[in-house]
N, C-alpha and C positions, 0 to 999 in steps of 0.2 A: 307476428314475427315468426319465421320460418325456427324448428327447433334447434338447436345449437347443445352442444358440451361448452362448458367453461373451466381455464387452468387458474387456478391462482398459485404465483411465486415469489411475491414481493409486497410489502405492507405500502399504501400507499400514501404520499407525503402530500397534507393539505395543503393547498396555496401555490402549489405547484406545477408549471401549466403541463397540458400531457399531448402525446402524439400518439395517431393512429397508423399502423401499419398493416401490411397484406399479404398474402402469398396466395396468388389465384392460382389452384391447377386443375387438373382435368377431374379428379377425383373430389378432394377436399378444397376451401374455400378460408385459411389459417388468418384471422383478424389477432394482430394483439395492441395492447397498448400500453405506451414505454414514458417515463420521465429523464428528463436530462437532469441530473444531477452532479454538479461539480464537473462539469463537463465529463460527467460519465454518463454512456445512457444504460437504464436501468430497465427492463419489460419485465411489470406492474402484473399483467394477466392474460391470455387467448383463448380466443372464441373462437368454434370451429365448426363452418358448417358444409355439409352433402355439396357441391358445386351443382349436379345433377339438379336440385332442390330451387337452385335460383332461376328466376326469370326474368327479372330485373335488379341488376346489381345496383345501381343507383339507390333503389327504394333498401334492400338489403343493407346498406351503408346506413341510409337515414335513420331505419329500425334501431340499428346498433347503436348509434351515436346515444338515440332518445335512450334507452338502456343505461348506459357506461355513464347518461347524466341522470337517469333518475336513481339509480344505485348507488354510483359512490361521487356525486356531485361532482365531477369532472366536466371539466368547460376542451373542447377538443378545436383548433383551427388550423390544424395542417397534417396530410395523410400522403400517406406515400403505398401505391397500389403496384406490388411485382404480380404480372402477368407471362404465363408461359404461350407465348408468343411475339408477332415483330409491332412493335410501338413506335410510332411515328415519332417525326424529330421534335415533336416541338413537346412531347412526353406528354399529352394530352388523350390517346386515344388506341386502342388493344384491339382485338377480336381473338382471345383465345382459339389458337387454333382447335383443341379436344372440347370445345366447347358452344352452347349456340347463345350465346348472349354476348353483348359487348360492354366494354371498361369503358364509359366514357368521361374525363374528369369534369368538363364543361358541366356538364351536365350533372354532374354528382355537388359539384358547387352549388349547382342553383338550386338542386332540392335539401341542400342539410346545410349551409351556411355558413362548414367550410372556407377560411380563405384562400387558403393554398390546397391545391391535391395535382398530382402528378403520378406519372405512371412508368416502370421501368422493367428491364426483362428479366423475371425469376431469377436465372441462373447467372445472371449479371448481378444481382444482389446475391448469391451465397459466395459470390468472390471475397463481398466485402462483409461477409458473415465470418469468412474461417478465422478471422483473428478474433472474435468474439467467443469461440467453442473453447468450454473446457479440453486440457489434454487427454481426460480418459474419456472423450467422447471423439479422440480423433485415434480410431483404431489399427494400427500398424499392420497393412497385407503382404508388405514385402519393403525392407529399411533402408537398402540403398543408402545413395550417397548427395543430401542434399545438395546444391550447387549455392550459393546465396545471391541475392537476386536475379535466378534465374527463371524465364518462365515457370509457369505451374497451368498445369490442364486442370480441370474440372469438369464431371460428365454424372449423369444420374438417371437413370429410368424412373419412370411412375406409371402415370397414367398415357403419356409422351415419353418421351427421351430427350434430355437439355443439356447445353453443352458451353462453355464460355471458357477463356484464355486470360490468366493476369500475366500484364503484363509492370516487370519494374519502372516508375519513373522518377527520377534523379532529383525534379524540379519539385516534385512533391513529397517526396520520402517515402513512397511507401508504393504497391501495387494499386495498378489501374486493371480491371477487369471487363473485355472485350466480348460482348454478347455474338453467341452462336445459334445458326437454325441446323447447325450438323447432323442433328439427328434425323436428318430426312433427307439426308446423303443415301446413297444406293449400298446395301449391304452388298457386303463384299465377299462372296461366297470362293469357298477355296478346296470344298471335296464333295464327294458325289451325291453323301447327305444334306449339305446346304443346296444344293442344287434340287434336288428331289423335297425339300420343304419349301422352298420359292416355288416350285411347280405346282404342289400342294395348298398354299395359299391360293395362286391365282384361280387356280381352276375352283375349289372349293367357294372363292367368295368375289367370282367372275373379274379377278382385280390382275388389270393389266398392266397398268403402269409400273414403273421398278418398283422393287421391295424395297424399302428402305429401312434403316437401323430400326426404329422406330418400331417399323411393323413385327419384329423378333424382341426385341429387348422391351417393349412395357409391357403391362401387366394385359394387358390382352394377348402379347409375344407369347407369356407363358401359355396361355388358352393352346393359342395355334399350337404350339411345340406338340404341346398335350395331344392333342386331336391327331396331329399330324402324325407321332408314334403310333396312336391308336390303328392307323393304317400300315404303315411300315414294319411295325413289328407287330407280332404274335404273341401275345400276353394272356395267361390266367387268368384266373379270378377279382376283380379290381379288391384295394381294400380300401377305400374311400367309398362316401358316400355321393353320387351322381345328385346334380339339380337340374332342368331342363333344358338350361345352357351348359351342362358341363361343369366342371367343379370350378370352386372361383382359385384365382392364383393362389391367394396365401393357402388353402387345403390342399392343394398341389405342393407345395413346397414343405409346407408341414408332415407330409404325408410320406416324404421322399426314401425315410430309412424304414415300411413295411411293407412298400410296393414299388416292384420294380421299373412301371410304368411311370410313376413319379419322378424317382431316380435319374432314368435317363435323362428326362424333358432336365430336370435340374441342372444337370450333368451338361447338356448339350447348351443349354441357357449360360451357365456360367463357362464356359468355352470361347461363345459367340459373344459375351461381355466381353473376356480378358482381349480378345481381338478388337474389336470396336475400342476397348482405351489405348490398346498398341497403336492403334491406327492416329487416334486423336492425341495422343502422346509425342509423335513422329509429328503429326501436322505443327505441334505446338513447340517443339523439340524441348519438354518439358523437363528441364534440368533438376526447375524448382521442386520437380514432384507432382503426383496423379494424385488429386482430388476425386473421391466416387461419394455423391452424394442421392439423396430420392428415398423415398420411404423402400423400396424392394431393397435395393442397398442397409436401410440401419435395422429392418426384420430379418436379414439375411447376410450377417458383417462372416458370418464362419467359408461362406460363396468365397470370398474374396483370396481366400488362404489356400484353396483347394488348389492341386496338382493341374487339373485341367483349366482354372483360369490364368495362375502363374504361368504356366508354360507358353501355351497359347499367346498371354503375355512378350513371351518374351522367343516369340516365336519368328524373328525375320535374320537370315542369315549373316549380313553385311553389318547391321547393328546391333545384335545380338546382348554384345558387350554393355552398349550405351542404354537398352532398356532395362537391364539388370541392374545398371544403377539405378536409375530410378527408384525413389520413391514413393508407394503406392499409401496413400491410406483411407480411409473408410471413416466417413462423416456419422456419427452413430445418434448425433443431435437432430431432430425431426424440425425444432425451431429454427435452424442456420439462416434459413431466408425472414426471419424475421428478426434475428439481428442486422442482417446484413440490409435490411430496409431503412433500421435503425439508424448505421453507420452511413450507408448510401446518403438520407439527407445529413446527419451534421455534417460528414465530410465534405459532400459536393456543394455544403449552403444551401441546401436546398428552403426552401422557407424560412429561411433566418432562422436555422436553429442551432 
């Protein structure tokens, strides 16, 4: 079995049948699993491993399950697998895009025994995650004026950049959440710096096709930003310590108040976010309020307050007014998609649970 970290959060109830859930993304690999109690669902513990690390997720599943039953004697017959990427209709089948392995559920059936597993889009589950997060894990970047049942965006960098719309439905009482591949929309460059880092990409890593959000907002966006200043601007002395690919994001951003090379990239990063949620805000005309979720987001919730992502923000002349209401807040909970996997099947029925 490939190595893992394990959380434990909740004592677990004999006799009780239990589910498995998932949050595949490009970085990490988020397993937990959850009992329904009183028709509340409860998540028991998670396992988390490197994604890089897997090579056959199927076998990775089977590993876990034999575990979770020879540990604490749990019987598992239905999983629900969010994947950052597009899933076929019949929610059977993934191909993470940041990644070279594939989610196949057929298949994960027939090697773990499994009755039910199904497969659905990341960021389509922290839709139905945010009713699940404590309030002081939902951090206020800007309070506006919620609308009630009004749209709400969602948007999060990681290792990709995810993106997905709830919307209100009448007939169900509550929010339905509309899965997005937006983050591979064409960055929307708007002065002579974004222009001059688009050019800086391409040429650096022969890459011709547009730039897309994606390539600036994850955590390789940070890399590039980095690298890219390193030629644009004239810098001293670094005070970070270099690795052979350059420093990894989170030392870049930790870094940010001793060196002024850090800074900028930060500075410039949380800029080209507050644009990218104005954008996806507008597409969503998100009444309900901006949803910013993704591990760079809840290492990083103080980004979201800054002068240069607020404005930027709220940077379009004609509605000006309408993004300042707006809502913005910061998902500070790293589990959300694994509530929201949780809630995803009771709600939809998914497996009779």
């Amino acid at each position: 079995m490939l190595p893992f970290k394990e959380v434990i959060y909740e004592e677990i109830k004999k006799g009780v049948p239990a589910l498995l859930v998932a949050d595949v993304g490009g970085t990490n690999a988020n397993f937990g699993i959850a009992q329904i109690i009183d028709d509340d669902a409860v998540l028991l513990f998670s396992i988390h491993f490197k994604s890089q690390e897997i090579t056959n997720f199927s076998d990775v599943v089977k590993d876990l399950l034999d575990y979770v039953h020879e540990k604490y004697a749990l019987e598992i017959k239905s999983a629900c697998f969010a994947a950052a990427g597009v899933v076929t209709p019949k929610q059977d089948f993934c191909k993470p895009t940041n990644l070279d392995i594939t989610i196949d559920a057929k298949d994960i059936k027939k090697k773990t025994g499994l009755e039910c597993a199904f497969i659905v889009n990341d960021f389509e589950v922290v839709g139905f995650g945010i009713s699940r997060i404590d309030q002081k894990d939902l951090v206020v970047a800007q309070r506006g004026n919620e609308h009630k049942w009004g749209n709400k965006a969602i948007l999060g960098a990681g290792t990709g950049l995810g993106k997905s719309i709830l919307r209100w439905i009448d007939s169900k009482g509550r929010y339905l959440p509309v899965a997005s591949e937006g983050g591979h929309a064409d960055f929307a460059a708007q002065e002579q710096v974004d222009l001059d880092l688009i050019n800086f990409i391409r040429e650096r890593e022969s890459y011709f096709c547009g730039i897309s959000w994606e390539n600036v907002l994850s955590g390789r966006g940070i890399k590039r930003i980095y690298a890219f200043f390193g030629e644009y601007k004239k810098y001293g002395k670094q005070d970070i310590t270099l690795t052979n690919d350059g420093p990894h994001p989170d030392e870049i951003f930790k870094s940010r108040n001793r060196d002024k090379r850090c800074w900028d990239t930060f500075e410039l990063y949380a800029k080209l976010y507050g644009r990218c949620a104005k954008n996806w805000a507008l597409d969503a005309l998100a009444l309900g309020g901006v949803y910013i979720a993704g591990g760079i987001a809840s290492h990083n919730v103080e980004m979201f307050k800054l002068n240069s992502f607020l404005k930027e923000f709220a940077n379009c002349g004609k509605q000006q007014t309408l993004l300042k209401s707006m809502p913005i807040w910061v998902i500070a909970d790293y589990d959300v998609s694994l509530y929201g996997a949780i809630e995803y099947m009771r709600l939809e029925g998914k497996c009779k649970v």
